[in-house]
C-alpha positions, 0 to 999 in steps of 0.5 A, a space after each residue: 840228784 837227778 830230777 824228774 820230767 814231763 814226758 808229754 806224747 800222743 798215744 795211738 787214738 792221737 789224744 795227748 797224754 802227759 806222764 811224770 817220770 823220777 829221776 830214776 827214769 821211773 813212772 810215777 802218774 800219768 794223765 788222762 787223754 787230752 783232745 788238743 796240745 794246749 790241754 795237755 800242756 794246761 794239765 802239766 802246768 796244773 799238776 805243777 802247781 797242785 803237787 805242793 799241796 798235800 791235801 790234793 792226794 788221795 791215796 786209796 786201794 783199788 782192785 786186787 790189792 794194789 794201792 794207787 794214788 791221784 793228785 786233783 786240781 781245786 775242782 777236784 778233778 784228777 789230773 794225775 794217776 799213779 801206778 799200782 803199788 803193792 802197798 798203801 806206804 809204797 804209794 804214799 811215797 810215790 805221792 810224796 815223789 810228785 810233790 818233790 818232783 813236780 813243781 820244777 820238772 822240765 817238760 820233753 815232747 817225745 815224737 813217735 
C-alpha cells in the first residue's frame, strides 16, 4: 500500500505552502501560506504530530453544501484544511486519511 507525503512548495505570491497528498497521489488538506521555509516546515512537523488525535478534527459543512474537515494544532490554530467534499462521511474519511497518512509521511520539496 502506497503511502502518502508532504509536498512542500512556493506559491505565486512566494509564501510556502505545504499540502498532504495520499498514496493515490490525491490531495487530502493543505496549509496556510507561511513567510519563511522554517514555518512551513514547523507546520509539517505539527501536522504530524497532531494527525493521531481525533479530537484535533473538526468536521463541518461550509457553503454550498460541500463538507470540508481541519486538523488544529493545541492552540488551536488550524494547520491543515481539507477540500471540499460532497458529504459529511466523505470528509470524516479523508480525516481519517490524515490521521493514517500523516504521522510518517515523508516530506518532497517541489522546485518551480
Amino acid at each position: 500500500m502506497a503511502h502518502g507525503k508532504f509536498e512542500l512548495y512556493t506559491d505565486k505570491a512566494g509564501e510556502f505552502r505545504f499540502r498532504l497528498k495520499a498514496g493515490n497521489g490525491e490531495n487530502i488538506g493543505a496549509s496556510e501560506g507561511y513567510k519563511a521555509k522554517a514555518g512551513a516546515l514547523n507546520g509539517i512537523e505539527s501536522v504530524k504530530k497532531n494527525a493521531p488525535l481525533p479530537e484535533r478534527y473538526t468536521v463541518f459543512e461550509g457553503n454550498g453544501g460541500k463538507w470540508y474537515f481541519n486538523l488544529k494544532a493545541g492552540n488551536h490554530e488550524i494547520i491543515l484544511s481539507s477540500q471540499g467534499y460532497a458529504s459529511k462521511e466523505s470528509a470524516e474519511n479523508g480525516a481519517a486519511s490524515v490521521q493514517n497518512n500523516a504521522p510518517e509521511a515523508p516530506t518532497v520539496e517541489l522546485t518551480t
